[in-house]
LOPAGU-421111 format. One line per 3 residues: number of its first residue (from 1); for each residue x, y, z of C-alpha. Coordinates in steps of 0.5 Angstrom, whole numbers, plus 500, padded with zeros to 3 digits. Each point is the difference from the previous one (the first is absolute). Layout:
<nuvos>
NUM) X/Y/Z  ...;
</nuvos>
This chain:
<nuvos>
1) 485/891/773  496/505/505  500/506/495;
4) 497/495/495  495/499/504  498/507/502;
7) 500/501/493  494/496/499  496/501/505;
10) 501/507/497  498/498/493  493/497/504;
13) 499/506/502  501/503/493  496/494/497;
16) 493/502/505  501/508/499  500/498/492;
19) 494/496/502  497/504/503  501/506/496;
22) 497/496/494  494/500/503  499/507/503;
25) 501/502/492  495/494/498  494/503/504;
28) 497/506/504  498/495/507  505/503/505;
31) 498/493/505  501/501/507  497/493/501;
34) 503/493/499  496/494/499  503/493/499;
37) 494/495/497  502/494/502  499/493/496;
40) 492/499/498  499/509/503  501/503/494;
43) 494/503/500  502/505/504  503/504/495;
46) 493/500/495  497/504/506  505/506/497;
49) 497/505/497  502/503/493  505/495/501;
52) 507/499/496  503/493/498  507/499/500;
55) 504/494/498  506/497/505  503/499/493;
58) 499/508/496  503/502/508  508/501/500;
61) 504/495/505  494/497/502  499/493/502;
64) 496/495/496  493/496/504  501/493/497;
67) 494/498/506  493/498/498  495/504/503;
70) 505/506/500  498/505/494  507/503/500;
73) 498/507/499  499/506/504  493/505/499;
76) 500/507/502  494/504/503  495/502/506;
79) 497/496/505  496/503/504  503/507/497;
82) 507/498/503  505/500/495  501/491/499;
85) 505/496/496  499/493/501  505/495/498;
88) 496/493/497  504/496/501  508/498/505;
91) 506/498/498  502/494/505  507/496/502;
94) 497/494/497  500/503/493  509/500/500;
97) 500/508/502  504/504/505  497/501/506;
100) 503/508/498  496/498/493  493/498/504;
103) 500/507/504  503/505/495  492/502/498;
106) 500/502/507  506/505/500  497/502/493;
109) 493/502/504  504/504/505  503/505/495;
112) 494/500/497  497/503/506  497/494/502;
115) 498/501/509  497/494/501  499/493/497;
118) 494/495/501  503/493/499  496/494/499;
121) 501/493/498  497/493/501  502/495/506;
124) 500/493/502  496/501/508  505/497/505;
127) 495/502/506  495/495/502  495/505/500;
130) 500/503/493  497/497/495  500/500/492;
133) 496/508/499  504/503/505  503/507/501;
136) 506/500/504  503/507/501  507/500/501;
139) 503/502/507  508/497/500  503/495/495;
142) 505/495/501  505/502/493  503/492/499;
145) 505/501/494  503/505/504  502/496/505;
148) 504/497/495  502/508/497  495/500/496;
151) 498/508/501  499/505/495  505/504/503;
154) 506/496/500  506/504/497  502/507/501;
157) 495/504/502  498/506/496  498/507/504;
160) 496/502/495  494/494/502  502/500/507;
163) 504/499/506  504/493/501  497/497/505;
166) 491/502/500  496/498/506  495/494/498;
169) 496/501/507  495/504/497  501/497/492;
172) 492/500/499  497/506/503  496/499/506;
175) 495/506/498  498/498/494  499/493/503;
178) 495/503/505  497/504/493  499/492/497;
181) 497/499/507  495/505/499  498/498/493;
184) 499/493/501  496/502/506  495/505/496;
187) 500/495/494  498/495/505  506/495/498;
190) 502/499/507  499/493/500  505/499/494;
193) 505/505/501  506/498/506  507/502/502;
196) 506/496/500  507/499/497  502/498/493;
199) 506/496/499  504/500/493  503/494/497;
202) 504/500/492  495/495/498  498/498/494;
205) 498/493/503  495/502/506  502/497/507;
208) 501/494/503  496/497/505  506/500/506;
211) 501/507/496  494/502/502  500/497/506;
214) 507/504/502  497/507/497  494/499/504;
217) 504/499/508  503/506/498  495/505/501;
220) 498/500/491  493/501/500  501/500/492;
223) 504/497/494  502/504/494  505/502/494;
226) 500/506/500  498/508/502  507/499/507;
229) 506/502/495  495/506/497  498/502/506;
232) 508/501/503  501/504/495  494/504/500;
235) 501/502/507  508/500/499  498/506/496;
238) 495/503/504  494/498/498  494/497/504;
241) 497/493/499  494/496/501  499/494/497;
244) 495/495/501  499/491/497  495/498/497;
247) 499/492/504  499/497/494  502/492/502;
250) 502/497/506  507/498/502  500/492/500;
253) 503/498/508  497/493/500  504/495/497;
256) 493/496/499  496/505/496  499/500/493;
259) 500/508/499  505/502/495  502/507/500;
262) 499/503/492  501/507/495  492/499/497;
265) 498/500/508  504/506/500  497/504/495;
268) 492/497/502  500/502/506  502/507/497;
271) 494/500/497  496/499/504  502/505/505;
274) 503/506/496  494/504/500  500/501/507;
277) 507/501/500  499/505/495  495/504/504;
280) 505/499/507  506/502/497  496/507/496;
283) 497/502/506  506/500/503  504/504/494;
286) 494/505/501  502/501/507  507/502/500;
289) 503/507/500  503/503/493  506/500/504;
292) 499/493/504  505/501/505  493/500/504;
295) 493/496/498;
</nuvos>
């Protein structure tokens, strides 16, 4: 049994090298950053310049994203003279995938060359300070499925990617959260920018009301998704990560309120902020070194 199971974490590697290889012989880009657009920021990927569309479905072994406000390609180009590719759009648990499944462009990123990743996503505000419009930079997370053993580096471990047992201290990098600080602070965003903790759940139902309230006694600033499981995996394979949440409803911890959590306020309040985020997150592409071990 064990070696059936070694077998396929072989054939997964095998799976994201094909991958990878298909899209090095598909375009000229040679991305040394990944960015991952969250629901309704997909805009991003249309700063690219001379930019180059594929579809999930033309990619071998590649998932498919079934999520509206998710476009399901990946775009190549240059953002701010920095070899970028974008992906518009995520795979989520809630869409029936693995969580291997959720991640494997993760590991196809990394053998493209791929040093650091820019993850964005959408969330539901947890700290009573934040309101709906609000950036939160990612300092820590609270992986709730993988309390379960839900994590993307269940199984046999293969050397190829990473070590077994990766450090999750460091998992969003504190240098480049610093470089966001900065940006925001040139920009004149501070007074929407924060720092705080985002919480994973499966979804696709948003939160209970006692689900909020038990996440926010926790120490969980924001509520999500998404973005956790990509971000074990790319720090499994040696990547730096930063990731940030757009604030786009406030969580309901009131059994009194009327608010009810929605995907179209999801995708609106997107829209309303994705040109900020999009000059924050170009600026800091501007700035990182073309090794990115250092920005």
């Amino acid at each position: 049994m064990f070696s059936a199971a070694k077998h396929a974490s072989s054939e997964s590697y095998e799976e994201c090298q094909i991958a990878a290889d298909w899209l090095l012989s598909s375009t000229d880009v040679r991305p040394t950053v990944g960015i991952v657009c969250g629901s309704g920021l997909g805009g991003l990927a249309e700063m690219l310049k001379d930019p180059q569309v594929f579809k999930y479905t033309e990619i071998p072994n590649f998932p498919r994203s079934t999520v509206h406000g998710h476009a399901g390609q990946l775009v190549f180009g240059t953002l701010k003279g920095k070899p970028c590719v974008c992906m518009q759009g995520r795979f989520h648990l809630y869409e029936g995938y693995p969580v291997q499944k959720v991640t494997m462009p993760m590991r196809v990123f990394k053998l493209m060359g791929i040093k650091t990743m820019l993850l964005t996503n959408a969330a539901g505000g947890l700290n009573h300070d934040y309101k709906v419009g609000d950036v939160m930079i990612i300092k820590d997370h609270i992986n709730m499925p993988g309390f379960a053993g839900t994590n993307p580096l269940v199984g046999p471990n293969d050397e190829r990617f990473g070590i077994r047992f990766p450090c999750m201290s460091d998992a969003y990098d504190r240098e480049l959260r610093q470089l966001a600080h900065d940006v925001a602070a040139e920009l004149g965003y501070c007074d929407f920018v924060k720092e705080g903790v985002y919480c994973v759940l499966g979804g696709p139902s948003f939160e209970t009301i006692a689900e909020c309230r038990m996440l926010h006694s926790l120490g969980a600033d924001a509520v999500g998704m998404s973005t956790v499981h990509e971000v074990i995996t790319a720090r499994h394979a040696g990547m730096r990560c930063f990731a940030l949440s757009l604030i786009s409803n406030r969580s309901v911890m009131d059994y009194d309120s009327q608010e009810k959590a929605n995907h179209e306020e999801v995708l609106e309040t997107g829209r309303l902020r994705a040109q900020q985020l999009e000059k924050m997150i170009s600026s800091m592409v501007a700035r990182l070194e073309p090794n990115s071990n250092s920005c």
